[in-house]
N, C-alpha and C positions, 0 to 999 in steps of 0.2 A: 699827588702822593696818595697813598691808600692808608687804610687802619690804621690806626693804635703806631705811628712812625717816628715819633717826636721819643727820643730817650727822657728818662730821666733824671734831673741834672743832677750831677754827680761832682765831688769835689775835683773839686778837682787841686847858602846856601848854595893850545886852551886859543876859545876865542868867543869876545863877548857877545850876547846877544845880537844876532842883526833885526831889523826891523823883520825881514820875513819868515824870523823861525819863530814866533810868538806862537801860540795853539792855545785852544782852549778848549776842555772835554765835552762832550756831550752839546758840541753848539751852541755854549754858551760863555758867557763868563763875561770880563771887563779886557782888552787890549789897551794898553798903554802906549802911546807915539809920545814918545818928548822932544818941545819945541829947544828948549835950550839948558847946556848943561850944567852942571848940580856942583856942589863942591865936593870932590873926593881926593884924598890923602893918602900915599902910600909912602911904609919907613921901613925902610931895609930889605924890602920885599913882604913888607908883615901890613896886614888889609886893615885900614883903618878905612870906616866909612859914617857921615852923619849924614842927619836929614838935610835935605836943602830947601830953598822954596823956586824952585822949576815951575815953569808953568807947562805944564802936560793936558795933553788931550786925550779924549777916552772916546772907544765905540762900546757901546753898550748892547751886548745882545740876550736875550732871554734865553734859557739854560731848555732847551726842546728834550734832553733825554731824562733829566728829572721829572719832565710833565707827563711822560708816557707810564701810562697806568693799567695798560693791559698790551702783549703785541704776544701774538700767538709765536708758538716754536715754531712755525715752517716760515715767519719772518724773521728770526730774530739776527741769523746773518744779515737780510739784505738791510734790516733796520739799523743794525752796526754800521755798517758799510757807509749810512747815507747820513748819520750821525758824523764818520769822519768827514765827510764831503763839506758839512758844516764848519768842521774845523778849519779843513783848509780854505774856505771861500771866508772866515772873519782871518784866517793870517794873509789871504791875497789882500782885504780893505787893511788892515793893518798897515802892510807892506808898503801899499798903498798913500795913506794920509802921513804917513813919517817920511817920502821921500815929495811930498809936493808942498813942502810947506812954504815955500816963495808965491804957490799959484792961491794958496792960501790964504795968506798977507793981502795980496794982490786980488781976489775975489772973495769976498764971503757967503758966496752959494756956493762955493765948488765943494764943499765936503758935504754936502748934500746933493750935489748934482751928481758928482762925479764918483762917490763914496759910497755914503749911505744910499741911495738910491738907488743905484744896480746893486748892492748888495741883496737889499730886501727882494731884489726880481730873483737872484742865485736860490735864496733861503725860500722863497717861499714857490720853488719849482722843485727841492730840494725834499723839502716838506711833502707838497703834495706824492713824490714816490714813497716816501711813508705808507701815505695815508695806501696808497696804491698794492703796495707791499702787505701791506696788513689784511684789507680787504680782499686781496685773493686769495688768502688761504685761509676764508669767512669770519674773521675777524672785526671788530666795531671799533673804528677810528672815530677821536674825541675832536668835533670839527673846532672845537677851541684852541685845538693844537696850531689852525691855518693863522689866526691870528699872532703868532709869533713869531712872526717873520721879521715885521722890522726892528730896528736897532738904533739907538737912539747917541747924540754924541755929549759928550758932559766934558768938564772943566777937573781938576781932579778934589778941588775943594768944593767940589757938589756932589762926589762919589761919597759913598759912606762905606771904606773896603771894606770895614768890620762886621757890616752886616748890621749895624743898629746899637750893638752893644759895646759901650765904652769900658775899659779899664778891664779889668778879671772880670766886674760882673756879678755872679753867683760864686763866682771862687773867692768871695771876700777883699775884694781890692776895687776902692769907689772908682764910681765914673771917670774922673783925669789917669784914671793907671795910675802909672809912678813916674809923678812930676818929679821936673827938673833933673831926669834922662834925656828928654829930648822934646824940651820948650812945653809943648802939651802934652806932654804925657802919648797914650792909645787912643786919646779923641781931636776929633780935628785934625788938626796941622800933623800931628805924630805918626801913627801907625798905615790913617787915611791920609789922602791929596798926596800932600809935600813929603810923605814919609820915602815907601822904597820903589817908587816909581820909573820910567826911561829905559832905553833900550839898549844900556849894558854901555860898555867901555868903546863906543865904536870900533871896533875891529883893534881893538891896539891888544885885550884882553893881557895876559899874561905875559910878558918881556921880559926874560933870562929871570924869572921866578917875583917881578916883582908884578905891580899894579899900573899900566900904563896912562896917565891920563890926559883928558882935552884939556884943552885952557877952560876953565869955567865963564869967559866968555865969548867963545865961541860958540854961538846958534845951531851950528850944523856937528856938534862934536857928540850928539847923540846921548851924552848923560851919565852920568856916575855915581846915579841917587842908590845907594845901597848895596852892599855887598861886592864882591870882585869881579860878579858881572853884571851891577848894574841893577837891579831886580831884587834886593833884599840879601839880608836882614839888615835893620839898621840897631840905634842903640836903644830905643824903646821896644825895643824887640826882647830886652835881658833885663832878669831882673836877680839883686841879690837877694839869694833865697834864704838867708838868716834877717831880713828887714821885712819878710810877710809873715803875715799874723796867722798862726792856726784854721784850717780851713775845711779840713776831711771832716765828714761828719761820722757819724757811728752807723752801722751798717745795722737793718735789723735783726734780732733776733730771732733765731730756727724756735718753732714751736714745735709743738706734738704733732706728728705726720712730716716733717719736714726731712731732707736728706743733706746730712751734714758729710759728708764723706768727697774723698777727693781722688783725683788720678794724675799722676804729672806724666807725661811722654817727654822722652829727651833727645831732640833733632840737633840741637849742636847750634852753632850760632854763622853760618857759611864761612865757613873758613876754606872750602874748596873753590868760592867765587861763583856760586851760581846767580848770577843776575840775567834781565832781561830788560825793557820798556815797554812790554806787553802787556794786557791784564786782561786775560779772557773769561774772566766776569763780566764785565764792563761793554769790553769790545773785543768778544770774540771774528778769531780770522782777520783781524787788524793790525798791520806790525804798528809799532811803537805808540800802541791806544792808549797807553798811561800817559809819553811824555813825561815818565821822569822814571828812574834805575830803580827797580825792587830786587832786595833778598829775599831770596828761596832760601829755606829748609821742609825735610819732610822730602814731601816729592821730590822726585830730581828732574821730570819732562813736563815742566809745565809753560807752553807756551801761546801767543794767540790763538793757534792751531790745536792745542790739545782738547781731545773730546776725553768724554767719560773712559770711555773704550780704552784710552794711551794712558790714562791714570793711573788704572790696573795694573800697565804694564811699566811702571816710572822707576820701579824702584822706591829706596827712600833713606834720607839720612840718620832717621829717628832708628834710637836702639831697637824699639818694636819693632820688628819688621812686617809686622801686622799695621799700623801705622801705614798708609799710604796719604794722608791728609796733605794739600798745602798750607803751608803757616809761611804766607809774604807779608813784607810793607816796605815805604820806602826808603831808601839808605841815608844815612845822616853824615854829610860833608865837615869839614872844617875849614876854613875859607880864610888860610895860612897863605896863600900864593901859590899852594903846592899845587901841579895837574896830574889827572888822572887819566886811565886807560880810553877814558869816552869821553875825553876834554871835546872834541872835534867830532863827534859823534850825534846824532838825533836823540833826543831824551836825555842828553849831558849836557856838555859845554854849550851846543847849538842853541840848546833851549833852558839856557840860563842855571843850568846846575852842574855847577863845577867847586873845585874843590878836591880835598884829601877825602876819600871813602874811608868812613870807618866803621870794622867789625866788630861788633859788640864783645866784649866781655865774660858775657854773659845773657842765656837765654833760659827762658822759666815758663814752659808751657802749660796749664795744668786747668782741667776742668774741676767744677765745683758743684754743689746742690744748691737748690730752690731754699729759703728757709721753711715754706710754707706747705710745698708739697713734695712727694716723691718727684723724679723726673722720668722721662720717657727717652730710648735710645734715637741719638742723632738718626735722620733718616741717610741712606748712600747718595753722595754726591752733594748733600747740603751746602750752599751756596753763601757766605755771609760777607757783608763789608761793617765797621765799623767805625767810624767819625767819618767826615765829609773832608775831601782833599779839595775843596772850593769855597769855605765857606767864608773869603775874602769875599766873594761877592754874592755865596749862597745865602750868608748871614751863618749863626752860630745852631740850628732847631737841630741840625744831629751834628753837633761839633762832639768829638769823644775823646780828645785828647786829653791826657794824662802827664805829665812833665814833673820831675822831682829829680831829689838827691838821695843817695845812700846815703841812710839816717835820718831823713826826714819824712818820707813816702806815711809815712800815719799821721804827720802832721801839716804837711803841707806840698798839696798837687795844683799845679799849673795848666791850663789851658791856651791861658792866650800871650803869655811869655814864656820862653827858655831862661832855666834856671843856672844863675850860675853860683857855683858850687864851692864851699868853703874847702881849704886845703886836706887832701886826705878823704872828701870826698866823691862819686863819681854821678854822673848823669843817669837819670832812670825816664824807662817810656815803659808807663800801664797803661793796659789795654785791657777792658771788660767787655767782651760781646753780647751781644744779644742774647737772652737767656728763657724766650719765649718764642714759638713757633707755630703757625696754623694749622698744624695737622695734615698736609695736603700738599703742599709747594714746597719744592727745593729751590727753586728761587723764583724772582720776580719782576715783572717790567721795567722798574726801576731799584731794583736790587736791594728793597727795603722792607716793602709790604708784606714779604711772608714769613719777617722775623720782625722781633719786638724786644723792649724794654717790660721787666716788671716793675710796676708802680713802687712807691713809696716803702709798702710791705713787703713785699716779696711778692706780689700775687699777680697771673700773669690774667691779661682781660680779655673779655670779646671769643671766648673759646680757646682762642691760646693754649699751648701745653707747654708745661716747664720742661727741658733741655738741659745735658751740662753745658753750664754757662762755661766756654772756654777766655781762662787770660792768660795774661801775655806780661813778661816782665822782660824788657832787655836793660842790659848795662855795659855804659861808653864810658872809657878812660877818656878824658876832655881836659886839656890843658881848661882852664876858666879862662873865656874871654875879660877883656878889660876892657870898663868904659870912662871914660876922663869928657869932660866937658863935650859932652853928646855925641862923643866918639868912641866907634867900639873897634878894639885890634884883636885877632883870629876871630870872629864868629866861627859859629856851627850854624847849622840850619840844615830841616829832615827838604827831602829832595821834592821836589812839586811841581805844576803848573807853573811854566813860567810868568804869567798874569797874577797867581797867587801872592807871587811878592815874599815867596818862604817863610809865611808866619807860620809859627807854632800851632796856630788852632788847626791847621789844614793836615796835623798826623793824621795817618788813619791805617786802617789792617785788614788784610784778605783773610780768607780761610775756605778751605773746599775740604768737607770729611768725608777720605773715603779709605772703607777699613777692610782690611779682612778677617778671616777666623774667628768670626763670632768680637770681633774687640767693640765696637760699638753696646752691644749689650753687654759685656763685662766692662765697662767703661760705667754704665749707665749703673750696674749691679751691685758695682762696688759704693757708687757715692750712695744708693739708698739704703746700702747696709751702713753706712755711716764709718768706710772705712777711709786708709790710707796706699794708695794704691799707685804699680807705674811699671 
């Protein structure tokens, strides 16, 4: 990772999975094979799921695109490209070790022989055209990169998904979470291992709207640890949000020289249905390089394929029409039985995120000032992500998730559970970006280093310049899931990584600003006259 990347910390899911559409971004992450299945309950067609204790298998592979720390422009397609390759070469070992598991039983070298071991040959032939790619367009490949080829296999109670940190954490809720939802609470048994693990409903997935399941003792019946397909949320995933304590802290105080002034742009909340599985941040020129569905507003063409050049030309939903910015992230399901348009689709149902889509309520874009200093106008094409949609097994160092309720959002924001919400009120996701920038880059090797967090005060480091810090407020009408003896009926959960397990902490948010007619300096103009502006 580069400079100053670590935020901070701030207060703070139809056919089920098969074993070979698992994916993980960037070459890396945790796959899940499960040996035998979980207990799962379905009532009227209404998705009741708990933890079970399954005993599952994991490949472990090291995350290669977060480790890349410089790859020049005239690579950065081919470096995408061989990033997906990774993907698919850990869903083929997936695919893999969930359908041998008799040769398993019967040998215990074979997932090493047969498994792990030509994997690491793929990954680290894989790698080396990296390294290849980089270097011919005079670029300096990091040879610590070749060492992360191999891939390691674990048990799922030796995996730590949460990254290290038990319970909330910083958000005021001790280490066991909130016991006696689901035995152990977010540590151990709960959130990690036995929590939302397995490879979805074996093909039975959704049955004239209900929840179809294996007998939970059948070995080969693939698993029904968590949610309707298999892969999360389960009931230590929610928590009632009137039973956590106060948590937001006070934001500092604008001094003398600072810029208190604000601008809201209003793009609407996609009620036209612009999705894709694309993220041409991340992985451009890659179809379905997110795996999992994003809303669009703002632009209207933004896809793996879009350059700067089609931005200009996109259109956009924002009443500005000066506004050509993307403002994505990814869509939040309700996990009722109901299917949607991509149940049977890549980045949907295929890959473990199915569910009712739901359109926000409400959407609240609005940039801010620095307390500390003026700011300086977004540069064209700025490039931003904000939380990490992996940090089941990146750990939580840019987790940025936000989770509340209307009426509570100043008193208490969630990171690592979904809030569920007293009657009359509705589900909220805050989003604070990056609010410091290096002067130089619109974006970065690994889509971090050339934006930043300011510290404690407001003050941005290491040369940095303050930026309107853009956020984000959406609001979801959410029936409140219900949890009864470590069972939860309708979850929600925001769309992800099918490996992610659709915890909470993995929200996260795009943004590309790209403006015209002077709006980025009137944008910038208005918060350091200290106005109110839109």
């Amino acid at each position: 990772m580069g400079r100053n990347t670590r935020k901070r910390r701030t207060p703070l899911a139809t056919k089920a999975i098969a074993a070979s559409a698992a994916l993980a971004l960037g070459g890396g992450g945790l796959i899940w094979a499960n040996f035998y299945a979980s207990a799962h309950e379905s009532n009227a067609g209404q998705n009741q799921t708990k933890a079970a204790t399954a005993t599952v298998a994991t490949i472990s592979c090291p995350d290669v695109g977060q480790k890349l720390t410089s790859v020049p422009s005239g690579a950065t397609n081919g470096v995408a490209k061989e990033l997906a390759n990774l993907d698919k070469q850990i869903t083929e070992a997936y695919a893999r070790l969930a359908s041998t598991r008799q040769a398993q039983t019967n040998d215990a070298s074979f997932v090493q022989n047969a498994i792990v071991g030509p994997l690491k040959e793929k990954r680290a032939a894989t790698i080396d055209r990296i390294r290849i790619d980089i270097q011919r367009v005079g670029g300096t490949f990091d040879s610590q990169l070749s060492q992360l080829s191999a891939c390691t296999t674990q048990t799922a109670n030796q995996t730590n998904a949460g990254g290290g940190n038990n319970g909330q954490g910083n958000n005021g809720q001790n280490g066991n979470g909130q016991n006696g939802q689901n035995g152990n609470g977010q540590n151990g048994n709960g959130q990690n291992g036995n929590g939302q693990n397995g490879n979805g409903q074996n093909g039975n997935g959704q049955n004239g709207g209900g929840q179809a399941t294996a007998a939970p003792s059948d070995p080969a019946a693939g698993g029904n640890i968590g949610g309707q397909a298999g892969n999360g949320p389960v009931a230590a995933d929610f928590v009632d949000i009137t039973k956590v304590q106060r948590n937001v802290a006070a934001k500092p105080r604008a001094k003398r020289g600072g810029s208190t002034g604000t601008f809201t742009t209003r793009c609407g909340v996609n009620t036209n249905k612009n999705h894709n599985t694309d993220n041409v941040i991340v992985a451009p020129g890659v179809t379905n390089g997110a795996h999992h569905l994003h809303d669009y507003t703002g632009n209207q063409k933004v896809n793996a394929f879009s350059t700067n050049d089609t931005f200009l030309q996109g259109g956009t939903s924002c009443a500005n029409k000066s506004d050509l910015s993307s403002y994505y992230w990814p869509v939040v399901r309700v996990q009722d039985g109901t299917q949607d348009f991509d149940q049977n689709a890549d980045g949907g149902g295929k890959e473990g995120n199915v569910g009712k889509i739901l359109t926000p309520i409400k959407s609240e874009l609005t940039y801010v000032g620095s307390p500390t200093s003026k700011v300086v106008a977004m540069p064209q094409f700025l490039r931003i992500i904000t939380g990490d949609a992996k940090t089941t097994t990146n750990g939580l160092a840019n987790a940025n998730a936000h989770w509340s309720c209307t009426g509570f959002e100043n008193k208490v924001q969630l990171t690592e559970q979904y809030p569920i919400c007293p009657q009359g009120s509705n589900v909220v996701r805050l989003f604070s970006f990056q609010s410091c920038w290096d002067g130089q880059n619109t974006d970065s090797a690994n889509h971090r280093s050339h934006v930043a967090f300011a510290d404690a005060a407001g003050n941005c480091g290491n040369g940095f310049k303050a930026i309107p810090q853009l956020t984000a407020r959406l609001v979801y009408k959410i029936t409140p899931p219900v949890v009864q003896n470590g069972v939860v009926k309708n979850a929600y959960a925001v769309d992800g990584f099918p490996e992610q397990l659709h915890k909470a902490a993995t929200d996260h948010d795009d943004f590309i600003s790209v403006t015209t007619n002077g709006l980025a300096n009137k944008i910038a103009n208005c918060i350091n006259r200290g106005q109110r502006c839109q």
